[in-house]
GUMINU-638644 format. One line per 3 residues: number of its first residue (from 1); for each residue x, y, z of C-alpha. Coordinates in nm, 2 decimals. Each point is the difference from the previous one (the first is absolute). Example, Ala and Ser with C-alpha at 12.3 -4.5 7.8 and 13.67 -1.06 7.14 Angstrom:
1 = 1.23 -0.45 0.78; 0.14 0.34 -0.07;
***
This chain:
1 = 0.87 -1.09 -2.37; -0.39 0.08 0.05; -0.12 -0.17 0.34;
4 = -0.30 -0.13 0.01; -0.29 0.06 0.25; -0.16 -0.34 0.16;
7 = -0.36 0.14 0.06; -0.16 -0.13 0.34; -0.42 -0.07 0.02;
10 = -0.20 0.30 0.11; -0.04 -0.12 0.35; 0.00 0.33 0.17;
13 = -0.32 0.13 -0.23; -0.30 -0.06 0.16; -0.40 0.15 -0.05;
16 = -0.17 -0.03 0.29; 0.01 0.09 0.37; 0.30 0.02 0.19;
19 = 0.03 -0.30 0.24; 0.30 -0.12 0.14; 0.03 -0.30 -0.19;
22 = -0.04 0.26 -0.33; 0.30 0.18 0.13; 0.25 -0.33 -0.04;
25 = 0.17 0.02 -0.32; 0.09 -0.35 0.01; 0.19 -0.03 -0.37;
28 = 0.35 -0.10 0.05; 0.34 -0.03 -0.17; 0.01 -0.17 -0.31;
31 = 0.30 -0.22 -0.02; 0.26 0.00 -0.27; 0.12 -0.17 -0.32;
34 = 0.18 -0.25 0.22; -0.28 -0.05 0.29; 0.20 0.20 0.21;
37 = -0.15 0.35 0.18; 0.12 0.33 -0.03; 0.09 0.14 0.31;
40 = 0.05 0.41 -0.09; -0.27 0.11 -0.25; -0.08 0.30 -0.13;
43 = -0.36 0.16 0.00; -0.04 0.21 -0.31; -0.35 0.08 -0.22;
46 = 0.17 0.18 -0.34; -0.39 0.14 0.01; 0.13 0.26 0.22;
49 = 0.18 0.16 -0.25; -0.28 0.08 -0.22; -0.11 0.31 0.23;
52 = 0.19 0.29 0.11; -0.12 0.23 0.26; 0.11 0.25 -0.21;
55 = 0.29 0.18 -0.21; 0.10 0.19 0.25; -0.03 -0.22 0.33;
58 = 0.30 -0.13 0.10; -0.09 -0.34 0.13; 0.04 -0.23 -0.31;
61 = -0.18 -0.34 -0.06; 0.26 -0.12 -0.23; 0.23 -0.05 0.26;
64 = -0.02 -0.36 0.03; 0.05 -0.01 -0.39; 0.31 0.21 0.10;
67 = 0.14 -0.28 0.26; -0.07 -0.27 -0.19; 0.21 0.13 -0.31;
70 = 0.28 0.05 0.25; -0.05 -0.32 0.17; -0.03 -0.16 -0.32;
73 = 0.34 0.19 -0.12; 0.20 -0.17 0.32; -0.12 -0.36 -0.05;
76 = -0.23 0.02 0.33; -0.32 -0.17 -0.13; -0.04 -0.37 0.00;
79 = -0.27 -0.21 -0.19; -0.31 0.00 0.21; 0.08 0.32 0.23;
82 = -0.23 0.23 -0.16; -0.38 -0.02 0.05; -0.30 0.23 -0.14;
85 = -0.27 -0.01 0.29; -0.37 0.10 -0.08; -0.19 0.29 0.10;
88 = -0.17 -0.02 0.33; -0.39 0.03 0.08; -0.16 0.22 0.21;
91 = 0.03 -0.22 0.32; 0.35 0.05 -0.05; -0.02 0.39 0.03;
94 = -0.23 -0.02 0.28; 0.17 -0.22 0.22; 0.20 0.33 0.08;
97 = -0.17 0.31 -0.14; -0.34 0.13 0.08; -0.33 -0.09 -0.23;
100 = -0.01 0.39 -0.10; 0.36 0.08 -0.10; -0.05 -0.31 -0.23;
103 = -0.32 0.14 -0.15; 0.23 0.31 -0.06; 0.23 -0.18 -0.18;
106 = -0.28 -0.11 -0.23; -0.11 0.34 -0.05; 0.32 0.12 -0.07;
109 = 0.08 -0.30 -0.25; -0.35 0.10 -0.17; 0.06 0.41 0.01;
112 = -0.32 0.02 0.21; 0.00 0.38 0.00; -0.22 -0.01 0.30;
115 = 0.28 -0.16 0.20; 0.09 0.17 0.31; 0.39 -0.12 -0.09;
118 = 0.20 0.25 0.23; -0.18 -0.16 0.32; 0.18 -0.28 -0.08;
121 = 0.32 0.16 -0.10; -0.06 -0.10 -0.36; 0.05 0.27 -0.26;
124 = 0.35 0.25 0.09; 0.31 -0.02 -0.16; 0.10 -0.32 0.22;
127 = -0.28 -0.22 -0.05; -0.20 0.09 -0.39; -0.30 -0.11 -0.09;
130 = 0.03 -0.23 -0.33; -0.16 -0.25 -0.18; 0.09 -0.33 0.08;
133 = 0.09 0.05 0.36; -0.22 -0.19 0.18; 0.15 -0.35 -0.26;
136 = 0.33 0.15 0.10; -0.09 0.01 0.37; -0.06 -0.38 -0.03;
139 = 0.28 -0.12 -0.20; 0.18 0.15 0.29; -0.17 -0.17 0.27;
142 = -0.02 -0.32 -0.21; 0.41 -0.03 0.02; 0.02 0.05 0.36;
145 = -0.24 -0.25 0.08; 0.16 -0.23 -0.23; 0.35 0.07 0.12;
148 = -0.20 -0.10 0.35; -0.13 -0.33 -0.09; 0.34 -0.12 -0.19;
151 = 0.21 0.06 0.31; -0.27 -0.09 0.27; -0.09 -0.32 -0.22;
154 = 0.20 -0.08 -0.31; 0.32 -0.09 0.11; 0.14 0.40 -0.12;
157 = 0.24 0.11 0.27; -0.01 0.34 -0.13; -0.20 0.20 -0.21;
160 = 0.06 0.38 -0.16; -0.21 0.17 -0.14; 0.13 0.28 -0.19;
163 = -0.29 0.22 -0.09; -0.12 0.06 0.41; 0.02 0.12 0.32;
166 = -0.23 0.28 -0.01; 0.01 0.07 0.37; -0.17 0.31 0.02;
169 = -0.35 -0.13 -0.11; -0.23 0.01 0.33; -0.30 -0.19 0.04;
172 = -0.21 0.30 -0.11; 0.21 0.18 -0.22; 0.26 0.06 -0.25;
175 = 0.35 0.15 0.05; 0.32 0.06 -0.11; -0.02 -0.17 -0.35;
178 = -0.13 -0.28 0.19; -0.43 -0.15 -0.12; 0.00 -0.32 0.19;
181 = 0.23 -0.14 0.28; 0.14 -0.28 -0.15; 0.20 -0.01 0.33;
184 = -0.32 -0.04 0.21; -0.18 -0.19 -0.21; 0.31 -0.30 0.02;
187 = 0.05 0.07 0.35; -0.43 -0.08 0.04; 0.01 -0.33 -0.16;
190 = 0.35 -0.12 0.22; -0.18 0.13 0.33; -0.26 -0.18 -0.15;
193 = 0.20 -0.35 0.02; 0.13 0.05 0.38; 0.32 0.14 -0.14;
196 = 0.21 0.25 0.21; 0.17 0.28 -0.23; 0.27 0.18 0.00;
199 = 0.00 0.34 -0.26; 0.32 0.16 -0.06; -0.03 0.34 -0.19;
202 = 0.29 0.15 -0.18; -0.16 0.25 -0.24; 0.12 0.34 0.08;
205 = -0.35 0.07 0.05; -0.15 -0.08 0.32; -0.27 -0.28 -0.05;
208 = -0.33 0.20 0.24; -0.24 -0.23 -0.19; 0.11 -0.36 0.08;
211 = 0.11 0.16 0.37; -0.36 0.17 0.08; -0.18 -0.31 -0.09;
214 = 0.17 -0.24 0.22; 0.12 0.29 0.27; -0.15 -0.25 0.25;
217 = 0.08 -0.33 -0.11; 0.28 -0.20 0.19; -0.04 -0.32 -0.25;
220 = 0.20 0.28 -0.27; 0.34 0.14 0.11; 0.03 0.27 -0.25;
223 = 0.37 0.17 -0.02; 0.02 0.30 -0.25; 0.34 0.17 -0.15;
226 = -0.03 0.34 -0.14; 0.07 0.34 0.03; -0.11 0.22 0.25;
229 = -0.38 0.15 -0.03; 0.12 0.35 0.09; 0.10 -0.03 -0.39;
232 = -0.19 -0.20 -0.19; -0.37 -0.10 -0.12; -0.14 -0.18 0.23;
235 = 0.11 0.23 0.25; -0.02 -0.29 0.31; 0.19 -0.30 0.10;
238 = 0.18 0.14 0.29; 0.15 -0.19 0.23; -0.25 0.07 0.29;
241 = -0.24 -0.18 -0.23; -0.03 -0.35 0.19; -0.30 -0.17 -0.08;
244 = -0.33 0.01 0.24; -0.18 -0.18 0.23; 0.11 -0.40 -0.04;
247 = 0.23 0.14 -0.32; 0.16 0.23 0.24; 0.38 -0.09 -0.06;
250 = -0.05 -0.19 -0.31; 0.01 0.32 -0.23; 0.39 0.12 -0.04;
253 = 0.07 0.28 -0.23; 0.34 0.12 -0.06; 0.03 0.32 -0.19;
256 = 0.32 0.10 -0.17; 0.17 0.39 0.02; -0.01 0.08 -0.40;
259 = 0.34 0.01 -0.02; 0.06 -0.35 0.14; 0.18 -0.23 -0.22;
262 = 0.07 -0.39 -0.03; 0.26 0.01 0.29; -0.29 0.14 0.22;
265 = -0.31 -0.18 -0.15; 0.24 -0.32 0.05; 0.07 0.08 0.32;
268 = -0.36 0.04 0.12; -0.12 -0.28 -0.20; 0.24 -0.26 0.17;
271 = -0.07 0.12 0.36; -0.41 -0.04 -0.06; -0.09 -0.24 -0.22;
274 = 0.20 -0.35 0.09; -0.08 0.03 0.35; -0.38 0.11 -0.06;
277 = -0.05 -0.28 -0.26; 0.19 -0.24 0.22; -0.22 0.07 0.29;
280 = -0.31 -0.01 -0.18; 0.01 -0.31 -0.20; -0.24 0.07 -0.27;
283 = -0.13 -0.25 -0.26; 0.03 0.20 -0.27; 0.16 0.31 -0.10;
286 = -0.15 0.30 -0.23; 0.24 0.21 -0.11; -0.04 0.35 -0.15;
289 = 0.31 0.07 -0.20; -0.01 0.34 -0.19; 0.28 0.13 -0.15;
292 = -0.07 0.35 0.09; 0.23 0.04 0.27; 0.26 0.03 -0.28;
295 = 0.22 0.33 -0.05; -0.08 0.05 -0.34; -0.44 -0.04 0.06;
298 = -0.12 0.33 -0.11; -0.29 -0.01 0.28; 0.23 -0.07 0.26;
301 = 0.29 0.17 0.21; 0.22 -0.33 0.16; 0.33 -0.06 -0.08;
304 = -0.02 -0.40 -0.08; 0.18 -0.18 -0.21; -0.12 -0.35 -0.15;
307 = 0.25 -0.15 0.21; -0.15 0.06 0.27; -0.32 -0.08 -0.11;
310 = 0.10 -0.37 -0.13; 0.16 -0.05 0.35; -0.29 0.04 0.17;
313 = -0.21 -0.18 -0.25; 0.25 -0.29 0.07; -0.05 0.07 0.40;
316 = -0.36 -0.05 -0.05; 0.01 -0.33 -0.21; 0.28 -0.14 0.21;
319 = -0.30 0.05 0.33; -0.29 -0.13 -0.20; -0.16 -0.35 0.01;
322 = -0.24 0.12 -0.25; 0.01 0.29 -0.22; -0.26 0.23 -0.19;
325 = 0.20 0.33 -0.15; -0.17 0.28 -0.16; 0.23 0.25 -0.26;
328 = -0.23 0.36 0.17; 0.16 0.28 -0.09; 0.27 0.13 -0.21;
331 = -0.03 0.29 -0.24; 0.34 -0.02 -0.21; -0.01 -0.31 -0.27;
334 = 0.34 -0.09 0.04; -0.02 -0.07 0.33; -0.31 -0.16 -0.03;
337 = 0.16 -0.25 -0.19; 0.31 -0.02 0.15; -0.10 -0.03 0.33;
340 = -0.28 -0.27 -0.02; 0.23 -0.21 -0.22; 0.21 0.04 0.30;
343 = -0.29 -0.11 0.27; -0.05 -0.31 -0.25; 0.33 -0.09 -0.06;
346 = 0.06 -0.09 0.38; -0.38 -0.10 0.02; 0.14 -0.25 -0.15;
349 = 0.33 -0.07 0.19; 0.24 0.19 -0.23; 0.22 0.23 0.18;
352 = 0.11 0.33 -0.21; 0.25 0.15 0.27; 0.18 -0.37 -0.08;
355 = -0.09 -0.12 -0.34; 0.11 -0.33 0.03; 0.08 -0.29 -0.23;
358 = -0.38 -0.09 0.01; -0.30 0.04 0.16; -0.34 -0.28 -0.01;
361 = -0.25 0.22 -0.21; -0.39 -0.18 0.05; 0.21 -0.34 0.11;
364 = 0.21 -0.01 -0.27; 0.40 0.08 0.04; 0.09 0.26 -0.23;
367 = 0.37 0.06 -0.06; 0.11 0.32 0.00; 0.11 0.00 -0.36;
370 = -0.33 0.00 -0.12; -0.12 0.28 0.20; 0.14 0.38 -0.02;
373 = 0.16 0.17 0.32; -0.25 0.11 0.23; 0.28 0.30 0.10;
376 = -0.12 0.17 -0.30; -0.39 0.08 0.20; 0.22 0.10 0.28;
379 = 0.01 0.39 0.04; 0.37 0.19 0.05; 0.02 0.04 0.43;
382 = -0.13 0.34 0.08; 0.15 0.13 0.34; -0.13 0.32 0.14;
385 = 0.24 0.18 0.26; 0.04 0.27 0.21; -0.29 0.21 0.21;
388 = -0.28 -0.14 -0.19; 0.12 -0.39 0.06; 0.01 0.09 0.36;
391 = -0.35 0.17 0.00; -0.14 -0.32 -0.11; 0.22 -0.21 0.20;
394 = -0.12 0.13 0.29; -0.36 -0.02 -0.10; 0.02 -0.37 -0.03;
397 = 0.20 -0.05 0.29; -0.31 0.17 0.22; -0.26 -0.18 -0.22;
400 = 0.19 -0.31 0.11; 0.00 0.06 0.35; -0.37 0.08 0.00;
403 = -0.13 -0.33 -0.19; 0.26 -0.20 0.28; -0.17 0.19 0.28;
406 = -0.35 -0.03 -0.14; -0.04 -0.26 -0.20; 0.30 -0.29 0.08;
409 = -0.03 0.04 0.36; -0.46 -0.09 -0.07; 0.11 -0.24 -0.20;
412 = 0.26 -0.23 0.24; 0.26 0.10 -0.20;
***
């Protein structure tokens, strides 16, 4: 069955000069059939799939076409839970980014053949130029700052947005298939509203945008998951990496030996996360939740499995009072969909390691003869053994004792 998209006003598309009060979204949840509010939503503008950043790139923008059809498939889409948001204004992109990448986004949406692109890091293989890019820009800043105003103020305890997470975008440049920082825009508007913010990263790519522009900032604890930098683009994120000046501490990157698997992820995951999240207390939580980290990702060299990945998608709802999750990365459809239908699934409160006799699906109980086995997104275990097991084991273990050391010990932990 087709669900249908409840469209929200264009409250985050404004025309004139930023001002504070111009940076409040201030729409809010629309309420269901039965007067009742949603409280997991999904942030999703189909407009994104009209462009393409090319046949051979391998981000695709119809992954959150690909997640809904498998959400869809296992019964996890209630009346009401899906919402189209509207593109956002230039305020919007300038609460985070600077006037002149913006104007290079214009010239790059316009072909200006003038532009001086490759300043901004517009124009390699990573980031094309296209037509259309600058509207595409703000349909992506227009669901993050929706997703913001439905938790902050609607009555939404969580909101994913499947199409996001682009957090390699700096505030002057493009990078690593990442225009815009959703991320930083959402995470502008909440500092915005007093709000202290926890960011938990588990794309296999480290997140250097989102951690350079609040390196200093203590009212953001940013935590990020991924492999090690002495492998992969963007080549940082190591441990040493603590934040500056009153941020100092408040920065925590963990980076994974490639040939880590769930056992090891799991095992850093659950020694670093509870007890920083616990200790922090944010308000709300943004989560970047990538499915790259995954064995099978053609970009990547981790062993994951999605099992791992859903538990500690389930670690990281079980900690939040309020939740904002981004799909990032991922470069292998299957997982794509497989994985985010598992992040919404217990979004949502359904557990697939369990499966139970029913789970409450946007406050309504749905038994668990309406709803195929969630088993069935659940990858076979994948156990890696022998030297290379113990290569990464060790890895972690030292990684571990460093963020204790450094970063619990700051803390009060």
């Amino acid at each position: 069955m087709k669900t249908s998209f409840r469209r929200l006003p264009p409250c985050v598309e404004t025309t004139h000069a930023l001002t504070r009060v111009d940076f409040q979204a201030g729409c809010g949840i629309q309420a269901t059939g039965d007067g009742k509010s949603v409280k997991q939503v999904i942030v999703y503008n189909p407009e994104v799939e009209s462009y393409t950043f090319g046949p051979e790139h391998p981000f695709r923008l119809d992954r959150g076409r690909l997640f809904l059809d498998k959400a869809r498939k296992h019964g996890l889409l209630a009346d009401g839970q899906l919402l189209d948001a509207p593109p956002a204004g230039d305020n919007a992109l300038l609460s985070f980014h600077s006037p002149e990448y913006v104007a290079a986004l214009r010239k790059a949406d316009e072909g200006d053949p003038g532009a001086q692109f490759l300043d901004f890091g517009l124009g390699p293989m990573d980031n094309p130029v296209f037509p259309g890019l600058y509207r595409l820009s703000t349909l992506f800043a227009g669901t993050a700052l929706t997703a913001c105003d439905l938790v902050c103020e609607g009555g939404a305890d969580t909101a994913f947005v499947p199409v996001g997470g682009f957090h390699h975008a700096r505030r002057g440049r493009a990078g690593g298939f990442c225009y815009v920082s959703d991320l930083g825009i959402a995470m502008e508007q909440l500092l915005w509203r007093g709000l202290r913010l926890l960011y938990v990263d588990i794309d296999a790519h480290h997140g250097d945008g989102v951690q350079d522009a609040f390196y200093d900032n203590r009212q953001v604890l940013k935590i990020s998951f991924h492999e090690t930098g002495r492998e992969l683009f963007p080549f940082s994120g190591f441990e040493s990496e603590l934040g500056s000046r009153l941020g100092e501490g408040y920065n925590v990157n963990v980076p994974l030996d490639p040939l880590a698997d769930d056992e090891v992820f799991l095992f850093l995951f659950k020694k670093i996360f509870p007890p920083l999240a616990a200790r922090f207390d944010p308000d709300v939580t943004i989560a970047q939740i990538g499915v790259d980290m995954h064995n099978t990702d053609p970009l990547t060299h981790l062993r994951l499995t999605n099992n791992g990945y859903a538990e500690a998608v389930r670690i990281i709802v079980q900690w939040s009072k309020k939740l904002i999750a981004f799909g990032g990365g991922g470069y292998n459809p299957d997982n794509i969909a497989k994985g985010y239908a598992l992040a919404w699934a217990l979004m949502n409160g359904r557990d697939p390691f369990t499966d139970g006799a029913g789970a409450t699906l946007g406050g309504t109980f749905v038994g668990s003869s309406e709803l195929d086995g969630l088993g069935s997104l659940l990858d076979m275990p994948l156990r890696i053994s022998g030297p290379e097991k113990e290569t990464a084991a060790q890895e972690a273990y030292r990684v571990h004792e460093y963020i204790r050391r450094n970063v619990f010990h700051r803390l009060g932990i």
